[in-house]
Every structure is written in structure tokens, then in C-alpha cells.
N, C-alpha and C positions, 0 to 999 in steps of 0.2 A: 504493500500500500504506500510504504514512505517511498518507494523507488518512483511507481504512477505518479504522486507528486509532486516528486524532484522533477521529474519529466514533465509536466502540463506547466510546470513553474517554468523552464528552462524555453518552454516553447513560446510562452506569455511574451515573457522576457525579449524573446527575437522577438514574435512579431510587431511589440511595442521600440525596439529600435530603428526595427526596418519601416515601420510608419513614422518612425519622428525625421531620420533619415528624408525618409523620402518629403516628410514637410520644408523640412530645409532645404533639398534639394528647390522645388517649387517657390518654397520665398527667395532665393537666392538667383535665380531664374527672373523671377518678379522684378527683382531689385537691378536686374541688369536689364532687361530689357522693358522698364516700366513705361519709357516712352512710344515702344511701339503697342505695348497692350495698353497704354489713356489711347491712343486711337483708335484702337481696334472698341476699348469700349463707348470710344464716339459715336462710332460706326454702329456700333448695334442700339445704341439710344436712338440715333435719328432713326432707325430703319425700324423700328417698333412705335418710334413713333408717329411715320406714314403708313405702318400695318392697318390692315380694314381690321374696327374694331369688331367683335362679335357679336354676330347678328341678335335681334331684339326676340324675348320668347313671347312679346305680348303685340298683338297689331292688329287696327281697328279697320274693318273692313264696310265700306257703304254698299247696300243690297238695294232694296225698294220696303213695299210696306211691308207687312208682317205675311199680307195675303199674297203678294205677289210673284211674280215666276222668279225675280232674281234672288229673293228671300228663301227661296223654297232648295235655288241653286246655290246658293252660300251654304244654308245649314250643307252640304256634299262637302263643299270646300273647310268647313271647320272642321268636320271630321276628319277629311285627310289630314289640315294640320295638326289636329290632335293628337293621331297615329306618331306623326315624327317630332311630337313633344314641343311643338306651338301654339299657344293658344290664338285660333280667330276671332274677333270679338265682333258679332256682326250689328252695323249703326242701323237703323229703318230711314228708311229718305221718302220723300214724296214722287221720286222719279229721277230718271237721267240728269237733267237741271239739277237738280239739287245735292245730287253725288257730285258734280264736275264743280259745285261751288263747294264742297267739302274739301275738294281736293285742292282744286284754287288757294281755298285760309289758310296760309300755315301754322296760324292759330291752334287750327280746330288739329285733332288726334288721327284724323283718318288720312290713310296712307295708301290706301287702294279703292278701287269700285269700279263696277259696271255702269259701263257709258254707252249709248247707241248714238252710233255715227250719225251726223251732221249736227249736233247740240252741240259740239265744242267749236266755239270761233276760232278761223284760224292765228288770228292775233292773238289770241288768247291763250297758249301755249306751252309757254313758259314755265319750267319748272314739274312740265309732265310728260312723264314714258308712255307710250301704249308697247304692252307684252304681244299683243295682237287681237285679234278678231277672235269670239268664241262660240259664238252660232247667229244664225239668220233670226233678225227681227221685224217678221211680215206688220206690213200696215192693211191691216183688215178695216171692211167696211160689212156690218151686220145689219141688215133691215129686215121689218115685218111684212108683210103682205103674200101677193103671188109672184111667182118666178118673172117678172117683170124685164126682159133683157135693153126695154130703152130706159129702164129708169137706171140701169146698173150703167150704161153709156153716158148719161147727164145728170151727173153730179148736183145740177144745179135746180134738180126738180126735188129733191129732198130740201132744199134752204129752205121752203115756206111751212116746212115741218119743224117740230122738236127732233135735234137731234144730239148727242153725245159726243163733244170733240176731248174729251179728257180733260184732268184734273189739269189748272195750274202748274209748271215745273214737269209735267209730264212729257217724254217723247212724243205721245201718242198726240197730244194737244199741238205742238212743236210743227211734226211730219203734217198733220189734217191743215191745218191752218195756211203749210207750205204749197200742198196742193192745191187748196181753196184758191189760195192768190195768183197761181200760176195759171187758174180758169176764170181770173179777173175777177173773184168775189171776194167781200171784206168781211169783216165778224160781221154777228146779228145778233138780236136779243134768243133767236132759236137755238142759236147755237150754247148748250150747255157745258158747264165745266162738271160734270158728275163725277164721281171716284170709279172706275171699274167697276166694282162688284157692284154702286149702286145704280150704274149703267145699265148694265146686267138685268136687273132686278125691274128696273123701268120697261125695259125694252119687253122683256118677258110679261109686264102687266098690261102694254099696249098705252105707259104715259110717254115714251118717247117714240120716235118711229125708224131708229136708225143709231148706228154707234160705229165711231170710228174706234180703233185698241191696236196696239201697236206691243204686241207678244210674242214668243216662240212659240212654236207649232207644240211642244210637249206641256205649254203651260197649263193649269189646273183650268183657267177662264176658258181660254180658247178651244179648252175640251169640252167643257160645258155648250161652248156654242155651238160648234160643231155638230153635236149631239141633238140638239136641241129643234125638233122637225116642222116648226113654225117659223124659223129665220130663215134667210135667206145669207149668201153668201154674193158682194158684189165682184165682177171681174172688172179692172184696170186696161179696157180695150185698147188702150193707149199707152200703156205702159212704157214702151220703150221709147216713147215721145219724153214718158217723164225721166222715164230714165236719161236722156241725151243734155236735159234742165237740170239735173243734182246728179252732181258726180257719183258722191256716195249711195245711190241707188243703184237696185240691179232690178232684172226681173226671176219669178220664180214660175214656173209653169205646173197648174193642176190638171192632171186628164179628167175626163169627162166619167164620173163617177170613181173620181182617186182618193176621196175620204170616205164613201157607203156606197159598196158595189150594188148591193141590196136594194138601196132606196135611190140609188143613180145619184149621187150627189161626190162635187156640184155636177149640175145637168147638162152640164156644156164645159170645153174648157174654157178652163178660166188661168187669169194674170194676176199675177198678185207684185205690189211693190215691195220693197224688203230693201232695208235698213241691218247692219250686223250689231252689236254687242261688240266694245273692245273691253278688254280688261287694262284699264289705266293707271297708274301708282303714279305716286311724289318720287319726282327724281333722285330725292337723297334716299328714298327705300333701300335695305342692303341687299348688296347681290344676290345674296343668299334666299334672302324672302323672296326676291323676285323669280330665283330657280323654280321656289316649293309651288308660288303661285302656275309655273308654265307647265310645271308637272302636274299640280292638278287639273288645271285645263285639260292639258293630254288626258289624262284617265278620266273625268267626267267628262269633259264635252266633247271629246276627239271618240264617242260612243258611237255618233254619229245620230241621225234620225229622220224624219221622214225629208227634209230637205237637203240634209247635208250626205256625205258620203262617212263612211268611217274612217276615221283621223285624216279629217279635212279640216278640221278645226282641232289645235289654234293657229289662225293662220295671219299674218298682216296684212290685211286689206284694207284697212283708210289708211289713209296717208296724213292727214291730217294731221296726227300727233307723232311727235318722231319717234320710231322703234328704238325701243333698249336694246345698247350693247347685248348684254345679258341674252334677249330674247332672241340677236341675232346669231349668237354663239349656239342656243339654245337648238332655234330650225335648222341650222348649218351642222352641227355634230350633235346634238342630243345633250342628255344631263353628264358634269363630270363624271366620268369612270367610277369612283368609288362611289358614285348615290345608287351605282344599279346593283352592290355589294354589302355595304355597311349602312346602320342607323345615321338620318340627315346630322344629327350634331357631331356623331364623330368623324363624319367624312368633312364636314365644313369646317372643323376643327383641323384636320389634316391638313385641306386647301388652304387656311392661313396662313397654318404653317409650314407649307412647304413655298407660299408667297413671303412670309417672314427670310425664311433660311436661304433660300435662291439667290437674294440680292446679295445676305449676310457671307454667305461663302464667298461669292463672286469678290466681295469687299475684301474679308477675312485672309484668304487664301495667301496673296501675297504680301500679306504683312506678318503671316505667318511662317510661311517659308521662309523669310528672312531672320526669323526670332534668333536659331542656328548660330548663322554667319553672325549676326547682330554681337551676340554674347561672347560669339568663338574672340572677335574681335576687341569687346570688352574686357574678359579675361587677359587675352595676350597684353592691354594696355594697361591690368591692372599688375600682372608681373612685372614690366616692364616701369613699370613704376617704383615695385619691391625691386627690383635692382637698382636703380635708381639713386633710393634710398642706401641700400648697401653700397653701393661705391660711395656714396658720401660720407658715413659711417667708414667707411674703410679707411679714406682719408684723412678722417677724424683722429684715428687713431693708430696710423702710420706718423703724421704729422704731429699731433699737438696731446699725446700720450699722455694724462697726469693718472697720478695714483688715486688720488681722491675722486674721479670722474668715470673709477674702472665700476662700480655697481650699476653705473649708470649705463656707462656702456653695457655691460652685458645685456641689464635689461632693455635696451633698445633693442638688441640682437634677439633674445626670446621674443620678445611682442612682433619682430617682424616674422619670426619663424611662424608663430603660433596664426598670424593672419595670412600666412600661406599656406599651411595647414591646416585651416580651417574652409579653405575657398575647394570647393569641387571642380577638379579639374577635368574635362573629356580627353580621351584617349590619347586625341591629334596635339595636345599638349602635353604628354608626359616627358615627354625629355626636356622640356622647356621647366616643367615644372621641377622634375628633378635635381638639372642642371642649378636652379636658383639654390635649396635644400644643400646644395652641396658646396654653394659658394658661399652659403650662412655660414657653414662647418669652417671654411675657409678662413671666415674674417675673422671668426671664432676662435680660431688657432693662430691669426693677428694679434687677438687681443692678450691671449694669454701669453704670447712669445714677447710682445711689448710689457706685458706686466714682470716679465721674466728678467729682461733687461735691466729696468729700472732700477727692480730688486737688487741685482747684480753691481750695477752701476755705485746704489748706495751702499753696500758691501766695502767695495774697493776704496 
């Protein structure tokens, strides 16, 4: 037992030398080449401090009401941030209008939303990315009656009716309004600002005769109407007239019983105008959020549905707002490499930091490489100093010898021995280091021969 002992003691022992060793080794190092490691850690202050900081886990997203299609499409999108440990926090808005003034404040909290193309002026710009387009937003016109095909033709025989242009700050309000005027009519007292659902609700009681709604084909409303075997659905016979008037217009083609084969509807083909959904952020958003945002896109709307193809969305098609880097990187090669492997924080954690280190080596490297040479060359000036010293000393006491001066002397001679023997030398210096070591012994055997003398001298 006392032997194991001796033995875990004996081993303690080393490796508490061979760590103190090696600490000195490292301060002495330090000490010699201090001035290229203050730049080397300049170098890494600035470069962490143009690192992208880490991305936000909390970011408030603008939808529409609580009823509507884009609310219905956010709660999709919170879930997926929640999955990779963000929280989406979603705002209610009154409409497109009112998200792109969300986004406008930089006040206000919110950092993303859905926006349907031609509501943002193009002056008005500044300070927002569009990710891209995320599905088609048909401008429907719903009316009561019989299958009427000249009233679907002139727009302007429903004016002397009630009819539904959408809520204030609404797209749907925005688009009807733009068509109105492009057919030379101005507002009227008929024309109503009702909410959707109490559009809806009117049209179905017979107190309005007509509703414009500007929704995706999968929205909860626009199922309802569809469904609904007393409305009527209008066809846009002119459609690509309007289209050739607003840029961001397209047309969308229904065949002649392509919603209810059953009941033939609609009963003719029909045109429809259609407006897209971008998904729009504040430009300082992090790149990171803006990744999570494109991916979910891709996996919710890139689903595809009865207009779209599958993953044909998200795609950029207004131009209106300038596309994100981000989003460009994005369609052009996809999510970075590690998001199709690892959880999004620990891969965006990586991507920092391999944007961190990239510069830092590129920096680091040759101030590195030279640490080496730096020191090799330190050393040799510091010996070269210990000799130096010693031929002065040597002089000292070849020349001006006193008896009372010899303790001094020595001990200059020990102090310089012991700060040569205390300096770690590399290999490519050992005979330099030796040679010094041996010319101490030298002066050493000066002094004693001159002590020798003297002695002698006062003798005789």
C-alpha cells in the first residue's frame, strides 16, 4: 500500500511540474512575442465585433384578422417556428394596408407580414425585403341572382346596387376600387366598406347584391362561397386588358365546371384577376429568420393548390420590393447545408461561427506563423545581450580588480547565469546557449584567478 502511494505521489509530482513547466513555457512565449499577440487580439475584437449577432428567438409577425386566410396561414408558420425553437408571435391587422404600415414604423415590433402586390408604393420602399411571392390572391366578384353573363361583362350595372368593396386598409377594397376607376367610375354611397365575413352574411340575406374579396382559393371564405349554390361567380372578360393596366396583375383561367363538375360551375369559362401574397420583412431582420421564414414558405405554400403548381411558390414575382440577398441565395442553392442535417440553432450557430473564424484565421495565420521567427529572434537578442553584459563584467575585472568588489562581482556572475538558465531555449539555439554557460565559467575562472593574484601580490 505504502509502495501504490509512493507511486500516485511520484506521478502527482511530475505531472504538476510538467504543467507548471509548460505554464512558463507559455508566459515566456507571451512575454516575447506580446506585441504580435495585442494584434492578433485586435484582430479578433474587431472581427467579433462585425460578427452577425445571434439571431432573435422572439419575432412578431403581421397576419390579417383573426378570421382570415392569412391568420389561418400564420398559425402553419408559428408552428414551424416553434418546431426549431422560435417563437412566432402572430399581430391581427385589418389587411394588407395595415401590415405594410406595420412594417413601415420602426417603432412598432413587427418585422415580417403578408402583403398582396400593388398596396406597396413604389416610393415607398425603403427599409423592406420581399422573401418572394407565396400564392395567388384572386380578386373575386360574388353576386346574387341568375347566371347573368352581360351583367358579369359591365361592371357598371351592379353600381346602382349595394354592393361590398371591403373593409378600409383592405386589399380587396384597394384592387375593386382600382378596377372601378380604370372603367371611369368613382366611389358611391352603394358602394360598402363591410368586413368579409359581414359581406358574407349580407350577400347571403339578399341586403347586398354583390361583393368584391380578394383571397386564396384554399381560404375558409372563399370556400364558403364557392359552395354556396345561390351566388354567382363573375368572369373578368377583359382580363388581360387589365392585366396590360397593372403590372402586378396576371390572369388565372377557370374551365367551365372546374370548381363543381356536378353542378357545372362556373358554367362557362371564366377569368379571374389575381394579385400574389409576398412575404415582406424589415430589412435589418436576421438572416437567419429570414432562412426559417423561406423554408417555411417552401413547406407550407410551395404545397401547391388548385392555382399554383407544387413548389411554385415561393417565388419572386413583384418586383416592387427589392429581393433579399438571403432569399436570393435561398432560390439559387437552397437552405445552408447543415439546416437539411442539424437543429436550426445549432446549425446557425455553426454558420456564425465559421463566418466568425474565416476572417479570424485569414487574419491570425500570419501573425502566427511568424510568432516562431519573432521569439527565435528575441531570444538570440536576449543572449546577445547576456554577453554583452559579460564582456563588460569581464572587463570589469580584468581591468579594475578590487578585493572589496569580488562578492559583488560574483554575484553579478550568478544573476546572469541564473537568467540564462532560466530562459527556454529551442533547439536551433543550443550551442549558442551553451557557448554563453561556458563563457560565464570562463569569467568565473577571471575572477577567481584575479582574486588569486591580488592575494598573492599582498603576500609578497
Amino acid at each position: 500500500m505504502k509502495k501504490i502511494t509512493t507511486e500516485l505521489k511520484e506521478h502527482f509530482v511530475a505531472m504538476y511540474e510538467a504543467l507548471r513547466d509548460e505554464i512558463v513555457s507559455w508566459a515566456q512565449i507571451a512575454s516575447d512575442a506580446w506585441p504580435l499577440l495585442l494584434l492578433l487580439g485586435m484582430g479578433l475584437g474587431l472581427t467579433t465585433w462585425f460578427a452577425k449577432p445571434a439571431p432573435p428567438d422572439h419575432v412578431y409577425f403581421a397576419a390579417s384578422d383573426p378570421g382570415g386566410e392569412f391568420y389561418a396561414m400564420g398559425k402553419e408558420y408559428v408552428d414551424f417556428f416553434r418546431e426549431r425553437g422560435v417563437t412566432l408571435e402572430l399581430v391581427p391587422s385589418h389587411g394588407g394596408k395595415q401590415n405594410f404600415d406595420f412594417l413601415k414604423n420602426k417603432q412598432d415590433l413587427v418585422q415580417a407580414a403578408f402583403v398582396q402586390s400593388g398596396i406597396v408604393p413604389a416610393d415607398e420602399t425603403a427599409g423592406l425585403l420581399s422573401l418572394g411571392s407565396i400564392n395567388y390572391q384572386p380578386l373575386w366578384f360574388f353576386y346574387r341572382g341568375t347566371d347573368d353573363q352581360e351583367a358579369e361583362e359591365k361592371i357598371g350595372k351592379f353600381l346602382s346596387r349595394k354592393i361590398s368593396i371591403g373593409p378600409e386598409g383592405s386589399s380587396t377594397r384597394i384592387q375593386a376600387l382600382r378596377i372601378l376607376a380604370l372603367n371611369g367610375f368613382q366611389p358611391t354611397p352603394n358602394m360598402l366598406a363591410l368586413s368579409h365575413d359581414e359581406a358574407i352574411a349580407a350577400l347571403r340575406r339578399g341586403d347586398i347584391d354583390g361583393m368584391f374579396i380578394v383571397h386564396g382559393i384554399n381560404s375558409r371564405r372563399i370556400q364558403e362561397l364557392l359552395h354556396d349554390t345561390k351566388l354567382r361567380l363573375a368572369s373578368f372578360i377583359r382580363a388581360q386588358a387589365y392585366a396590360r393596366q397593372m403590372d402586378y396583375i396576371s390572369v388565372l383561367e377557370v374551365p367551365m365546371g372546374g370548381f363543381d363538375l356536378a353542378r357545372n360551375f362556373p358554367p362557362r369559362d371564366t377569368q379571374l384577376l389575381t394579385t400574389t401574397a409576398s412575404l415582406l420583412v424589415d430589412s435589418e431582420l436576421h438572416p437567419a429568420i429570414q432562412m426559417l421564414f423561406l423554408q417555411a414558405a417552401t413547406a407550407i405554400n410551395g404545397r401547391g393548390d388548385y392555382f399554383a403548381r407544387i413548389k411554385e411558390f415561393p417565388a419572386y414575382r413583384d418586383a416592387t420590393v427589392p429581393e433579399s440577398p438571403v432569399a436570393i441565395r435561398y432560390h439559387k442553392s437552397g437552405p445552408p447545408f447543415l439546416m437539411h442535417y442539424l437543429p436550426f440553432w445549432i446549425a446557425e450557430f455553426i454558420d456564425r461561427l465559421a463566418v466568425l473564424i474565416l476572417p479570424l484565421v485569414a487574419f491570425a495565420y500570419p501573425i502566427l506563423s511568424k510568432i516562431p521567427g519573432y521569439r527565435l529572434n528575441r531570444l538570440r537578442a536576449r543572449l546577445a545581450k547576456s554577453y554583452g553584459e559579460l564582456k563588460f563584467l569581464e572587463a570589469d575585472i580584468v581591468n579594475h580588480y578590487k578585493s572589496e568588489a569580488h562578492e559583488e562581482y560574483r554575484q553579478r556572475l550568478g544573476d546572469l547565469e541564473l537568467n540564462v538558465i532560466a530562459t527556454r531555449i529551442p533547439s536551433s539555439l543550443t550551442e549558442y546557449y551553451f557557448g554563453l554557460r561556458t563563457h560565464i565559467d570562463y569569467v568565473r575562472d577571471k575572477l577567481m584567478q584575479s582574486r588569486k593574484g591580488v592575494s598573492e601580490a599582498a603576500e609578497s
